[in-house]
MOPAC internal coordinates of N, CA, C and O (Angstrom, degrees):
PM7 1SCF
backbone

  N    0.0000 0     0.00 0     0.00 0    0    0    0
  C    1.4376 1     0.00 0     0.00 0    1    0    0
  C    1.5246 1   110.52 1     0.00 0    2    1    0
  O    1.2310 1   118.03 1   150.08 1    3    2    1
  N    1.2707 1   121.37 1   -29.92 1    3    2    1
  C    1.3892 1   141.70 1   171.34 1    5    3    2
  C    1.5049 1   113.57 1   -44.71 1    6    5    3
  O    1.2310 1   132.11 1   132.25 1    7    6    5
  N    1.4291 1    94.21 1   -47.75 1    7    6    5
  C    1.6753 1    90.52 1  -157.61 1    9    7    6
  C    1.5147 1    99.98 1   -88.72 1   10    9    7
  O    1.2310 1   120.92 1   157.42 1   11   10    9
  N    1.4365 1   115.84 1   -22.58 1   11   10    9
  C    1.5651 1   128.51 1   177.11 1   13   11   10
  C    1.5165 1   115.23 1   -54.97 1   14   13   11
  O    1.2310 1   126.09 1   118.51 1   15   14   13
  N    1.2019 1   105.89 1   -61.49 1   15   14   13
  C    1.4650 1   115.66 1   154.10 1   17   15   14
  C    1.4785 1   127.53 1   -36.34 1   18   17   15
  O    1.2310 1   120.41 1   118.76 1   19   18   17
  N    1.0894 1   116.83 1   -61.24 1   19   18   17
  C    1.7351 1   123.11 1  -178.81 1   21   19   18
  C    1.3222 1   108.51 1  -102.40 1   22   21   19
  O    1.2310 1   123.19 1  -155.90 1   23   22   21
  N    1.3047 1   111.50 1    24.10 1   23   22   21
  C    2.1546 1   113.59 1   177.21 1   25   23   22
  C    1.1011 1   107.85 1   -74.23 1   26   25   23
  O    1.2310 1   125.07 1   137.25 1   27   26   25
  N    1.5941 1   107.87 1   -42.75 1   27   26   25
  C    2.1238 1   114.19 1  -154.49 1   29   27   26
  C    1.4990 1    91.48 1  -115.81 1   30   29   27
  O    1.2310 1   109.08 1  -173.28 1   31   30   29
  N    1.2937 1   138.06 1     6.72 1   31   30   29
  C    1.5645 1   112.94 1   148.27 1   33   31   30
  C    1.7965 1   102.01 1   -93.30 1   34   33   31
  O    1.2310 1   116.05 1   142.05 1   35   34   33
  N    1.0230 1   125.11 1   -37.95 1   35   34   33
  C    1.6996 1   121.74 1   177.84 1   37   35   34
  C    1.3048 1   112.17 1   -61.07 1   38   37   35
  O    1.2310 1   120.08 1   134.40 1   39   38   37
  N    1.5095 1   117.45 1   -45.60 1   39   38   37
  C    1.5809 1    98.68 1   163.25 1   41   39   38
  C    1.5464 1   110.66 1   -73.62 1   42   41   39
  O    1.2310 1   101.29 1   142.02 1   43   42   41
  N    1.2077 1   151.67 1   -37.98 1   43   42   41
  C    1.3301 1   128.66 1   166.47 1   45   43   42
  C    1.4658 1   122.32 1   -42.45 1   46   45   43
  O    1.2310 1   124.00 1   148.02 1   47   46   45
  N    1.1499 1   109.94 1   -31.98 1   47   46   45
  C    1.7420 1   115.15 1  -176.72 1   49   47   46
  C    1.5442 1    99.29 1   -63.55 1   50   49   47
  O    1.2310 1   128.87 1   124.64 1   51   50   49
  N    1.9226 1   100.52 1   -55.36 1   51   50   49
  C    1.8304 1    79.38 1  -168.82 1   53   51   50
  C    1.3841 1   106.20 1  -112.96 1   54   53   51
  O    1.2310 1   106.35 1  -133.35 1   55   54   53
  N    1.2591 1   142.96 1    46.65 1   55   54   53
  C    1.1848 1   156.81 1   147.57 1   57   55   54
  C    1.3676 1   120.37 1  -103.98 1   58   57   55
  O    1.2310 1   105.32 1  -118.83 1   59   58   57
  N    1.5280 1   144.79 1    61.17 1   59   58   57
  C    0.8240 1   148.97 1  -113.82 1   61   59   58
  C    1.8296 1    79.37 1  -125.15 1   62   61   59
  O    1.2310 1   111.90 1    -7.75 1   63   62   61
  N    1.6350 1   132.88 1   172.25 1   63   62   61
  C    0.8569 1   140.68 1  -133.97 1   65   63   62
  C    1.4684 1    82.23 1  -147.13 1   66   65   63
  O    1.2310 1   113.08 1   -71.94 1   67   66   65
  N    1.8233 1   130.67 1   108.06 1   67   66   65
  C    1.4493 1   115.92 1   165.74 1   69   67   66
  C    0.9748 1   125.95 1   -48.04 1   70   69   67
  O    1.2310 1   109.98 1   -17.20 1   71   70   69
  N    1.3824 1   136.41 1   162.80 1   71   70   69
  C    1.6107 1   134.06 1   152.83 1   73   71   70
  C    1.3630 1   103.44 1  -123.33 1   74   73   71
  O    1.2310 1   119.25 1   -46.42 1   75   74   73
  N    1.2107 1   119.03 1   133.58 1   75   74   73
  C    1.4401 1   108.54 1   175.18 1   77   75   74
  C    1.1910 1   111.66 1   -96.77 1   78   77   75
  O    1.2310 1   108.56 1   -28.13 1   79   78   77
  N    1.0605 1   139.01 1   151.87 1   79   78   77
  C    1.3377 1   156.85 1  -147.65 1   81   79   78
  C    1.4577 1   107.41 1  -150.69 1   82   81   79
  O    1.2310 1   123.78 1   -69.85 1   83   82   81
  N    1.7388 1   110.36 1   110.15 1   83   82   81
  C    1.9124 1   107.91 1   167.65 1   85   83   82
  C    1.5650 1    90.23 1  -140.55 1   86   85   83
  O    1.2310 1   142.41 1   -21.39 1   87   86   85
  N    1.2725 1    74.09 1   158.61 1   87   86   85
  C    1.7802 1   112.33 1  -166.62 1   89   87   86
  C    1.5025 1    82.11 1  -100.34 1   90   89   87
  O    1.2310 1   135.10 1   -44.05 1   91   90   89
  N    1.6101 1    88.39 1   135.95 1   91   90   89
  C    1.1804 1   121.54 1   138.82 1   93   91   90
  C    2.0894 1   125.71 1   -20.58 1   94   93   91
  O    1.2310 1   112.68 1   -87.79 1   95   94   93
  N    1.6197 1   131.43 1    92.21 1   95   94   93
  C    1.3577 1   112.61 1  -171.37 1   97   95   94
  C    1.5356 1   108.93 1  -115.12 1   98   97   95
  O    1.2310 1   123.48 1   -51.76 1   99   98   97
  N    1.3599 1   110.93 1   128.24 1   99   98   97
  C    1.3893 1   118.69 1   176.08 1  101   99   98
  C    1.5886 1   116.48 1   -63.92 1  102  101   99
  O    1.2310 1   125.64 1   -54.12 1  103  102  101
  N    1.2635 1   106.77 1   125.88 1  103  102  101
  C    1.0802 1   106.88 1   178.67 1  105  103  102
  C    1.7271 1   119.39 1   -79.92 1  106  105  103
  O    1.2310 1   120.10 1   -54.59 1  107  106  105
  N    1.2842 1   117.42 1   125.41 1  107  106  105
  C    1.4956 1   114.87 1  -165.64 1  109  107  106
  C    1.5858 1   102.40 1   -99.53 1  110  109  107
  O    1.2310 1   119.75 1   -57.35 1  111  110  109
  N    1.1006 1   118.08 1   122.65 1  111  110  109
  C    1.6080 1   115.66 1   173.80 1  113  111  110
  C    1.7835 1   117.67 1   -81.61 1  114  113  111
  O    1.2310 1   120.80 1   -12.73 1  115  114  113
  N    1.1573 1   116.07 1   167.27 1  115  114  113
  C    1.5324 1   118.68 1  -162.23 1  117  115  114
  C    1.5258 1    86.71 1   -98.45 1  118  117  115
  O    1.2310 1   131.26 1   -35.95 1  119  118  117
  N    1.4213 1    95.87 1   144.05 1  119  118  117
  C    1.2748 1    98.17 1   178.52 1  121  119  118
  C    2.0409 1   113.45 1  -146.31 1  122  121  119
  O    1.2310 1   112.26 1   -31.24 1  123  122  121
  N    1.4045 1   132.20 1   148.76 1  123  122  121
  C    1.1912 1   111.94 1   173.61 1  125  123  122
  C    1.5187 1   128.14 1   -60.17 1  126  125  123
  O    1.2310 1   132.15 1   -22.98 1  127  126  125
  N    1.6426 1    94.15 1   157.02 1  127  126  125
  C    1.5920 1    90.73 1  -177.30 1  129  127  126
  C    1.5275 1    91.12 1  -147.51 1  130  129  127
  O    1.2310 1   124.17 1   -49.08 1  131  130  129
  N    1.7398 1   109.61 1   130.92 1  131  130  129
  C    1.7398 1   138.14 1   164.86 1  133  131  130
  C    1.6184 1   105.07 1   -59.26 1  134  133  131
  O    1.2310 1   111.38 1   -41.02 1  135  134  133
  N    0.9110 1   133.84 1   138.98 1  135  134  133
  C    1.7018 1   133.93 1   122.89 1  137  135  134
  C    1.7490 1   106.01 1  -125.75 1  138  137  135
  O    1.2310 1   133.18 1   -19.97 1  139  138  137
  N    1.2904 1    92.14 1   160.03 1  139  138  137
  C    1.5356 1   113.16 1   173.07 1  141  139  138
  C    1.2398 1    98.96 1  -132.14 1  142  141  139
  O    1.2310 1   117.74 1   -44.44 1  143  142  141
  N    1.1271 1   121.90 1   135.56 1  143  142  141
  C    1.2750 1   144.70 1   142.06 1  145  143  142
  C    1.3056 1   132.82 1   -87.90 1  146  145  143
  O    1.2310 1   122.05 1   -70.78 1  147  146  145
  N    1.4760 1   113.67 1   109.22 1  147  146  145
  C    1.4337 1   119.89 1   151.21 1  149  147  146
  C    1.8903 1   133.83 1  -113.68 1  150  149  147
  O    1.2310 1   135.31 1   -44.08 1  151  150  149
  N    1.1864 1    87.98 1   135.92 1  151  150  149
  C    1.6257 1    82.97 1  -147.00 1  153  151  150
  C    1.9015 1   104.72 1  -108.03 1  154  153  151
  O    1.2310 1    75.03 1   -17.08 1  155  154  153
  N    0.9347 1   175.34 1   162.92 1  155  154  153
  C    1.4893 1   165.03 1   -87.15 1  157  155  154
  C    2.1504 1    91.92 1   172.15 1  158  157  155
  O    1.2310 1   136.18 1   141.51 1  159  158  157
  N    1.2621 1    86.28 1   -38.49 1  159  158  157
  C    1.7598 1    87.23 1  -178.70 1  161  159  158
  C    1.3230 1   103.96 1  -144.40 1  162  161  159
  O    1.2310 1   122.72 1   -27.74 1  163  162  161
  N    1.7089 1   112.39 1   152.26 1  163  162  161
  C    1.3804 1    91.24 1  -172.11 1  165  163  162
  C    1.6032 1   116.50 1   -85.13 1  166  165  163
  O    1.2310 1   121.64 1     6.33 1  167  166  165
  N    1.2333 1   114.47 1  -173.67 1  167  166  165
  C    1.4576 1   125.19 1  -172.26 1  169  167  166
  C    1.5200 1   102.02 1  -112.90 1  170  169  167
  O    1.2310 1   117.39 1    -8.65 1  171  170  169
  N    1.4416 1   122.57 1   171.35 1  171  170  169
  C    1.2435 1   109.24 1  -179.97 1  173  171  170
  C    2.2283 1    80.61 1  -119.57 1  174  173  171
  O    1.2310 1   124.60 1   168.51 1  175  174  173
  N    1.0082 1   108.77 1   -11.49 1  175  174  173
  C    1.5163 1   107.84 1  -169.90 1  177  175  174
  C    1.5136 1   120.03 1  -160.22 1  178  177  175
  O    1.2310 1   119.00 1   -56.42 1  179  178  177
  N    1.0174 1   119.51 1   123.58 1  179  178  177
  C    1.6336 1   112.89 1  -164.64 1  181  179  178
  C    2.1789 1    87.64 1  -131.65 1  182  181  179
  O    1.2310 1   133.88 1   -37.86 1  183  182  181
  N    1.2661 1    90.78 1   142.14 1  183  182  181
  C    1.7642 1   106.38 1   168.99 1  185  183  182
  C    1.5724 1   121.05 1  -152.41 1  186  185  183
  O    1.2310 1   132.48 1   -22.58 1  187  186  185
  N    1.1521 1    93.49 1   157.42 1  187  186  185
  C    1.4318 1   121.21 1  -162.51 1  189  187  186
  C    1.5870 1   120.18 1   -95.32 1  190  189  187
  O    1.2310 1   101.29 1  -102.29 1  191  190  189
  N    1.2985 1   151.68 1    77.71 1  191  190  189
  C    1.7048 1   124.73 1  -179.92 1  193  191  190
  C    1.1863 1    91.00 1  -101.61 1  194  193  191
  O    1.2310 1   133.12 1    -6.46 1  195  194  193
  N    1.2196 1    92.24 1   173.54 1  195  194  193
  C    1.4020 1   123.66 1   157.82 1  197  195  194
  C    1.4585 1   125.43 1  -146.69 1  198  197  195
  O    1.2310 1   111.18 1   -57.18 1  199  198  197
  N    1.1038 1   134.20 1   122.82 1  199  198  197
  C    1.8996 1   134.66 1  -171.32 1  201  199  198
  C    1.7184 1    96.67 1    59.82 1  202  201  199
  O    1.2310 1   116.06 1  -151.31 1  203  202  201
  N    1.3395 1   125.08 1    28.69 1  203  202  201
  C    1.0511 1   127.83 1  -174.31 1  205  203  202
  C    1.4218 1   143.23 1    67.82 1  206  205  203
  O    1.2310 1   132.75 1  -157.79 1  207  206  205
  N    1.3644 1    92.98 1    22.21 1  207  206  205
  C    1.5931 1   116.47 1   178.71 1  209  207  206
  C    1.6026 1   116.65 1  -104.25 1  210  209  207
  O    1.2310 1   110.67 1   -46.54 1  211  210  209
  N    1.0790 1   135.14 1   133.46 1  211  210  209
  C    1.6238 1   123.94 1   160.05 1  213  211  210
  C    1.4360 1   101.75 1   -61.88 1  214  213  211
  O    1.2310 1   130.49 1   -61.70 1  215  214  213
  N    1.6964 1    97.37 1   118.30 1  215  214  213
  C    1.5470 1   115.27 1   146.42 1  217  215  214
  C    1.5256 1   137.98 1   -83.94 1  218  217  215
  O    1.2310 1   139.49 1   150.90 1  219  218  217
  N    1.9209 1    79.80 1   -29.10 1  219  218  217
  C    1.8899 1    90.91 1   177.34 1  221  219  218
  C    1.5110 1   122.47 1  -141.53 1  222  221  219
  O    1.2310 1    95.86 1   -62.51 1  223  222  221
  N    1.0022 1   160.05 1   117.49 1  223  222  221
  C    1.4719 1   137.72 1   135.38 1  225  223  222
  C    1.1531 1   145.44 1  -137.33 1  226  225  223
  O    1.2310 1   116.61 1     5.30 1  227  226  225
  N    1.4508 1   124.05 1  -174.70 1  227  226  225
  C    1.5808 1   113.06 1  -126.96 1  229  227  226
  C    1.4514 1   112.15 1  -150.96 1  230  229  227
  O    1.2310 1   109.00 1   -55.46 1  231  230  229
  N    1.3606 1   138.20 1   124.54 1  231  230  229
  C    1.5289 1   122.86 1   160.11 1  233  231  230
  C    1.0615 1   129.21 1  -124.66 1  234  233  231
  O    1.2310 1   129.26 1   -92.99 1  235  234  233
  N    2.0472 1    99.76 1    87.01 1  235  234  233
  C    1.6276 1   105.07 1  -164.82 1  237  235  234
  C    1.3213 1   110.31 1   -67.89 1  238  237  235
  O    1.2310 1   131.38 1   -14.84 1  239  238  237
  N    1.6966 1    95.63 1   165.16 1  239  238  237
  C    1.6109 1   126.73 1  -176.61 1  241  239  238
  C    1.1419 1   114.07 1   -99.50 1  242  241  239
  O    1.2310 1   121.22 1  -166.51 1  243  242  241
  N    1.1455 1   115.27 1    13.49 1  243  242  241
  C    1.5408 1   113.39 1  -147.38 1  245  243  242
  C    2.3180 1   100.62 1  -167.87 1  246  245  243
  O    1.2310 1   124.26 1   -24.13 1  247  246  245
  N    0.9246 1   109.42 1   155.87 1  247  246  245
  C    1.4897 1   122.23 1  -175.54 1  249  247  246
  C    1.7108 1    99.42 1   -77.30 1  250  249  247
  O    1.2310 1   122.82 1   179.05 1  251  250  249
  N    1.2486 1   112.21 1    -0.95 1  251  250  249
  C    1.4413 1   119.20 1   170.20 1  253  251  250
  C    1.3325 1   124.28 1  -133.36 1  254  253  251
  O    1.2310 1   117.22 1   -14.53 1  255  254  253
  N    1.2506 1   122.89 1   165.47 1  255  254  253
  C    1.5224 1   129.37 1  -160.41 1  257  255  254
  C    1.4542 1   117.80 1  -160.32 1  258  257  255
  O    1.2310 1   101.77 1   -47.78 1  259  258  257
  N    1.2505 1   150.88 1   132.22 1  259  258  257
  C    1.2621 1   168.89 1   145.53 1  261  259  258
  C    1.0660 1   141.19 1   -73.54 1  262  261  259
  O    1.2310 1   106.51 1  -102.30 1  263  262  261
  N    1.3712 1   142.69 1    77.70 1  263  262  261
  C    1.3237 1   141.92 1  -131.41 1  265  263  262
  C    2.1477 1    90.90 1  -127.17 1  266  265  263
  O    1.2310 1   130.41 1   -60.53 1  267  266  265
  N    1.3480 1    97.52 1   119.47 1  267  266  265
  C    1.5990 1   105.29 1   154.66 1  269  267  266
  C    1.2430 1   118.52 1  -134.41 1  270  269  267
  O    1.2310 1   130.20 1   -49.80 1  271  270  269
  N    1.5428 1    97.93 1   130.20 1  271  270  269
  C    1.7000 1   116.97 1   168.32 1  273  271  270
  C    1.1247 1   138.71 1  -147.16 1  274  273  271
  O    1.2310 1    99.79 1    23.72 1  275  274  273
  N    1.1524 1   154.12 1  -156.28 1  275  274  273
  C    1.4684 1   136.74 1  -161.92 1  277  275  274
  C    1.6127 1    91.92 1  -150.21 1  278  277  275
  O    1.2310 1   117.92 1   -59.41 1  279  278  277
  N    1.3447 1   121.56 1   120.59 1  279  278  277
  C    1.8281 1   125.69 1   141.93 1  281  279  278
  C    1.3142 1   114.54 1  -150.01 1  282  281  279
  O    1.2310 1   139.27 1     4.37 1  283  282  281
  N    1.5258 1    80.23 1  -175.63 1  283  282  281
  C    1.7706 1    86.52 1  -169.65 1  285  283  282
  C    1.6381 1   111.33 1   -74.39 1  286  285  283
  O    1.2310 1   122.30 1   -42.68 1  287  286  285
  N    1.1392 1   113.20 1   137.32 1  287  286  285
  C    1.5053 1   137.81 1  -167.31 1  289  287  286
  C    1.5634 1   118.29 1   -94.18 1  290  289  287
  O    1.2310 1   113.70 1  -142.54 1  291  290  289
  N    1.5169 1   129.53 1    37.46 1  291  290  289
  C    1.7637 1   108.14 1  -155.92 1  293  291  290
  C    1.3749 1   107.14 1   -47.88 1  294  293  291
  O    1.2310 1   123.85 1    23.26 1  295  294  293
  N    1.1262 1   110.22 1  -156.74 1  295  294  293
  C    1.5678 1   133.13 1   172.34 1  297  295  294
  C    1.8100 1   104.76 1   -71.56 1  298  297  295
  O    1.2310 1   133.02 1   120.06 1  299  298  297
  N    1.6669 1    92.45 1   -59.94 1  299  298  297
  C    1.4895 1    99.51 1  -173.66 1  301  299  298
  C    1.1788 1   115.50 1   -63.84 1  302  301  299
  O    1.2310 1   107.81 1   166.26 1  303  302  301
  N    1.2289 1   140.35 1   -13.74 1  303  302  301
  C    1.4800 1   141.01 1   168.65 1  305  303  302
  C    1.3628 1   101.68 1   135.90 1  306  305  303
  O    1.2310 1   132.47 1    20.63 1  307  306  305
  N    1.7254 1    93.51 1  -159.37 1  307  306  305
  C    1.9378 1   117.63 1   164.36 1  309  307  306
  C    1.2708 1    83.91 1  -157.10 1  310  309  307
  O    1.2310 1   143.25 1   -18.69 1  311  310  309
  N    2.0600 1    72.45 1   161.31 1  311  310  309
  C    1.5647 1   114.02 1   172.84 1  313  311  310
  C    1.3636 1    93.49 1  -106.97 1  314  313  311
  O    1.2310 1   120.57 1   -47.51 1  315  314  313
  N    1.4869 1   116.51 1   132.49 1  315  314  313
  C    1.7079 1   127.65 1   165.76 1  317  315  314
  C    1.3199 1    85.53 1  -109.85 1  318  317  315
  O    1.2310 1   130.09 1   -34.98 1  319  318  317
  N    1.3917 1    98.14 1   145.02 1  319  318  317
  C    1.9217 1   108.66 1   157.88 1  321  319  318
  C    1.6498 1    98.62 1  -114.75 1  322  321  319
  O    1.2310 1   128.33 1   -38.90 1  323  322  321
  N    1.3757 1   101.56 1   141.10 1  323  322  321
  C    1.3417 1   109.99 1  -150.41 1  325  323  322
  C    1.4599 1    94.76 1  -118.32 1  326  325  323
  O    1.2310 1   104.77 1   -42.60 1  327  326  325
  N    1.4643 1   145.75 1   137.40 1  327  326  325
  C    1.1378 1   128.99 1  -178.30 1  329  327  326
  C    1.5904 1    99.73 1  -140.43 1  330  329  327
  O    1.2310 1   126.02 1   -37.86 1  331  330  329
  N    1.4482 1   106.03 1   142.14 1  331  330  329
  C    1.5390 1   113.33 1  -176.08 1  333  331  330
  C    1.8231 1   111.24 1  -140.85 1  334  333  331
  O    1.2310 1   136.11 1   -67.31 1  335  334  333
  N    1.4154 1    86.42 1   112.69 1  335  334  333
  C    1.6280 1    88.06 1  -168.92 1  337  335  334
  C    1.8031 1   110.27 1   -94.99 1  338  337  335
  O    1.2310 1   125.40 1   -79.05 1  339  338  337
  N    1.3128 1   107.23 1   100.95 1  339  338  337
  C    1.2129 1   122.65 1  -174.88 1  341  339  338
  C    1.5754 1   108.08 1  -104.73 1  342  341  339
  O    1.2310 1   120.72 1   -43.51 1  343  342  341
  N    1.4832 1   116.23 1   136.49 1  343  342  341
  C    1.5629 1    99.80 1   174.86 1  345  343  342
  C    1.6472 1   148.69 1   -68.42 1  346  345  343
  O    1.2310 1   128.88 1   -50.60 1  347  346  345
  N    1.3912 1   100.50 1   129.40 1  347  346  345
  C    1.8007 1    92.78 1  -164.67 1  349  347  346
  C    1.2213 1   114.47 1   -31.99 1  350  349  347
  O    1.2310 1   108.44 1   171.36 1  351  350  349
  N    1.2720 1   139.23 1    -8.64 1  351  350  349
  C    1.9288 1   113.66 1   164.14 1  353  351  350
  C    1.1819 1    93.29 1  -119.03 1  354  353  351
  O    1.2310 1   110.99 1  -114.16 1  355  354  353
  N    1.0834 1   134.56 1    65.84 1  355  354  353
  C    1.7023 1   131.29 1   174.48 1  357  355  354
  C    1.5610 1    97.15 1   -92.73 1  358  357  355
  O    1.2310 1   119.38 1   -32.13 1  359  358  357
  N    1.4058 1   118.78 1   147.87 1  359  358  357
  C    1.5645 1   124.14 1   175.28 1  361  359  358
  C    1.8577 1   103.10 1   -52.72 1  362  361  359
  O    1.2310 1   128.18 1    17.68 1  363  362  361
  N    1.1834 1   101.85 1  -162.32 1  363  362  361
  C    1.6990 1    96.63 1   154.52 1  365  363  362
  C    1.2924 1   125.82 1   -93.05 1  366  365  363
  O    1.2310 1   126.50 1   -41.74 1  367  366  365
  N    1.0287 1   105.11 1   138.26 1  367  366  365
  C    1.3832 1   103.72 1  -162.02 1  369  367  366
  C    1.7604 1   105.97 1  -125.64 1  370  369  367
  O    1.2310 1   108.02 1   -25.81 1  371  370  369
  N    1.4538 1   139.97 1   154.19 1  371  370  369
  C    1.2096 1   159.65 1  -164.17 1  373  371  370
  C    1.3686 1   117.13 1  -111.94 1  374  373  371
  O    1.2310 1   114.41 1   -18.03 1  375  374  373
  N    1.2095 1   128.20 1   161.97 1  375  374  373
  C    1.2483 1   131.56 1   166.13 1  377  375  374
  C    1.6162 1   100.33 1  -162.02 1  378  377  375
  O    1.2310 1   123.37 1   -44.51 1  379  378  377
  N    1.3654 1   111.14 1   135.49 1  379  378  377
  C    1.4978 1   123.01 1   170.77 1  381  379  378
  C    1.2813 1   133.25 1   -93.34 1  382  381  379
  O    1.2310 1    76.18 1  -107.00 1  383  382  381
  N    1.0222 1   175.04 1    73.00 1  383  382  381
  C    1.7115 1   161.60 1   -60.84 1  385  383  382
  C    1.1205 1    77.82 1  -164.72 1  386  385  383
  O    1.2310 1   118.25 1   -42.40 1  387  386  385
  N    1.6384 1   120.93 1   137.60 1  387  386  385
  C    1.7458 1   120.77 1   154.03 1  389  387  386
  C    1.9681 1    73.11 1  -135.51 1  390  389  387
  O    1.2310 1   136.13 1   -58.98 1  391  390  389
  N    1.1743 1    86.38 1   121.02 1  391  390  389
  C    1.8828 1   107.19 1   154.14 1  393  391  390
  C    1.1577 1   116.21 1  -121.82 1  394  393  391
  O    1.2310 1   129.07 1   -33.14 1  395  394  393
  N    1.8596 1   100.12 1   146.86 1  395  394  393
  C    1.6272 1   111.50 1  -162.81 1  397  395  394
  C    1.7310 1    80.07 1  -115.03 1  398  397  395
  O    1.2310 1   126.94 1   -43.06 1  399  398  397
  N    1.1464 1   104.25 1   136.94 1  399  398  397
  C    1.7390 1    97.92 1   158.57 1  401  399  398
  C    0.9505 1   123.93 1   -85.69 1  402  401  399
  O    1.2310 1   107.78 1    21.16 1  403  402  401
  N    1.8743 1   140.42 1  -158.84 1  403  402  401
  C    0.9099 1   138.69 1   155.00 1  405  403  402
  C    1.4164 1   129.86 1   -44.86 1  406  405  403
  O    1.2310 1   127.53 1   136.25 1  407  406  405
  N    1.5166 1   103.12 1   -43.75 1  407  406  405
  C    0.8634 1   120.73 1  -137.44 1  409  407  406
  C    2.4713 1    88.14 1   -92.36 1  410  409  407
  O    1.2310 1   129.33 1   145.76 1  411  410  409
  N    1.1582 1    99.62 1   -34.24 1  411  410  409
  C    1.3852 1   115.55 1   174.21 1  413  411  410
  C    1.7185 1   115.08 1   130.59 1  414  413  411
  O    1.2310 1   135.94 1  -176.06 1  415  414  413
  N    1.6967 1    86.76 1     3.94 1  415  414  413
  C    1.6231 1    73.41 1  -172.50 1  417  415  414
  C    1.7025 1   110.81 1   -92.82 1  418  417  415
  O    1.2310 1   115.82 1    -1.88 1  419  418  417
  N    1.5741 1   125.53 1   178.12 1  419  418  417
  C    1.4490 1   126.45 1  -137.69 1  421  419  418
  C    1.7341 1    80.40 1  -147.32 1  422  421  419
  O    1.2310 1   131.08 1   -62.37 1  423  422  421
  N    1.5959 1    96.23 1   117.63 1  423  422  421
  C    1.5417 1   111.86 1   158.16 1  425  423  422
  C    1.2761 1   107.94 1  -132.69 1  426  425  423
  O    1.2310 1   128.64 1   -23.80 1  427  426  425
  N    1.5981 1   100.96 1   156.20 1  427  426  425
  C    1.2980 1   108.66 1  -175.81 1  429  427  426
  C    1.5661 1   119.00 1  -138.34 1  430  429  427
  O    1.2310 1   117.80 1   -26.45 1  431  430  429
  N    1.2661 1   121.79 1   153.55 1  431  430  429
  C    1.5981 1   115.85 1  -149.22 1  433  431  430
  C    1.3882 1    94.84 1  -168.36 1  434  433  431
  O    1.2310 1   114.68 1   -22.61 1  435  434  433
  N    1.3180 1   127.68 1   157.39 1  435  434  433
  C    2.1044 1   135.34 1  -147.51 1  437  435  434
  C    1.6697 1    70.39 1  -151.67 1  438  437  435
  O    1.2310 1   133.75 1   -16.85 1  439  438  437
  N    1.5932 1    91.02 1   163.15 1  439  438  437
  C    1.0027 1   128.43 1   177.07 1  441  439  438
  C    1.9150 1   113.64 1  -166.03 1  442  441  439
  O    1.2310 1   134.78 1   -54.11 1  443  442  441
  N    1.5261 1    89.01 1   125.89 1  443  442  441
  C    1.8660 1    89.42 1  -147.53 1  445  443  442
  C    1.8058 1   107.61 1  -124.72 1  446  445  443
  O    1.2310 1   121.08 1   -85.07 1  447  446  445
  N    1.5819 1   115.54 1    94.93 1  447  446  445
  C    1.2969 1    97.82 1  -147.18 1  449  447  446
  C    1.7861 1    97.58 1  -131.50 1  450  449  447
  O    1.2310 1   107.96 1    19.51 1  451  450  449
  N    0.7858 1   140.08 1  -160.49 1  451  450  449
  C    1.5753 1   143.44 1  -179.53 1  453  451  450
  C    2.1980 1   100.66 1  -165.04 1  454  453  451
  O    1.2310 1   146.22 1   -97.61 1  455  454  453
  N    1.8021 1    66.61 1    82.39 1  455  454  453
  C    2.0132 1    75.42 1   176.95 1  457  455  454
  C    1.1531 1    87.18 1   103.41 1  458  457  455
  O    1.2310 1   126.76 1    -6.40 1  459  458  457
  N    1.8540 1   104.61 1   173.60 1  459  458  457
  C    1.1486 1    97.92 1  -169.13 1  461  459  458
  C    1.3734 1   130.19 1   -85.00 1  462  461  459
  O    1.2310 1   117.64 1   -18.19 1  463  462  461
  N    1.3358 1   122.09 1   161.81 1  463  462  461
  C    1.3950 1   137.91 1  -165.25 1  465  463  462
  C    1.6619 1   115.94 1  -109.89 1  466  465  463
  O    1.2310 1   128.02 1   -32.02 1  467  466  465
  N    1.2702 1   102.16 1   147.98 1  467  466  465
  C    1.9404 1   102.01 1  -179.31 1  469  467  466
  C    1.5290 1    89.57 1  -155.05 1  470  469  467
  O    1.2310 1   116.70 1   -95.43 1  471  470  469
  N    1.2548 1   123.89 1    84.57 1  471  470  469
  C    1.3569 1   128.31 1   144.85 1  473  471  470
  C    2.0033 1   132.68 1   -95.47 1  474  473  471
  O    1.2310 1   136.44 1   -18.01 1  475  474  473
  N    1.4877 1    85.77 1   161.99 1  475  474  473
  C    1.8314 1    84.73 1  -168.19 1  477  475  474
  C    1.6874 1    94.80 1  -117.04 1  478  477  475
  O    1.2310 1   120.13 1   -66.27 1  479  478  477
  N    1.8730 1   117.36 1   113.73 1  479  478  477
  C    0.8770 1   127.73 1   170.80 1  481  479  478
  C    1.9384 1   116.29 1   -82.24 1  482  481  479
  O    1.2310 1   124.74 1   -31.64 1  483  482  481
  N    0.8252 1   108.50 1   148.36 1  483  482  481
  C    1.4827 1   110.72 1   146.39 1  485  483  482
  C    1.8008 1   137.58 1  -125.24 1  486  485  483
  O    1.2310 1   129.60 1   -40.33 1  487  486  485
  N    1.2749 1    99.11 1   139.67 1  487  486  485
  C    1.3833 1    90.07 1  -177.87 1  489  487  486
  C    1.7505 1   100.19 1  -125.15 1  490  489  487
  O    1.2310 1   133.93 1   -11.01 1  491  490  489
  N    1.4712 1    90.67 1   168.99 1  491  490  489
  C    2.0261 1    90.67 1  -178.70 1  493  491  490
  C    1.5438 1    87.40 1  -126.12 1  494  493  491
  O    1.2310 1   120.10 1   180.00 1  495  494  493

């Protein structure tokens, strides 16, 4: 009789009923984005993701490169993964990133590798 009594408030105590709960999400619009490339040796192939998609790529002629594309921009930034296919006995070799944001402003960030390279930058 005991347990009948105190069964269905003890399972109410720890059987609790989810609520789901969502926040409010800003919607971020796509927007263009600059890089330049300058590179110390050449590349035979340079690429772009973003959220793990190709946004860009490229097989400069030249120790420089120009990349335009369009994503979404939050406030808090992005991560590009940046990939530079240099040959497995290549000296060390450099690469310079100048990014323009949406917005117009210009950061800049190296990437310093011997062969090829696949790093994930961020900018805000």
């Amino acid at each position: 009789m005991g347990i009948a009594l105190f069964g269905v408030p003890l399972w109410n105590l720890t059987h609790r009923a989810s609520v789901a709960v969502t926040a409010p999400v800003a919607e971020v619009k796509v927007k263009p984005v600059r890089i330049e490339f300058t590179l110390t040796q050449p590349a035979s192939r340079l690429s772009v993701r973003h959220l793990g998609k190709v946004v860009w790529t490229g097989e400069p002629t030249s120790n420089e490169a120009d990349a335009e594309f369009s994503i979404p921009w939050p406030a808090e930034g992005v991560d590009l993964r940046i990939q530079v296919d240099w040959p497995d006995d290549a000296p060390l070799a450099a690469a310079r990133l100048k990014v323009t944001d949406p917005e117009g402003g210009e950061q800049e960030r190296s990437i310093w590798s011997k062969g090829p390279s696949d790093e994930v930058l961020t900018f805000r």
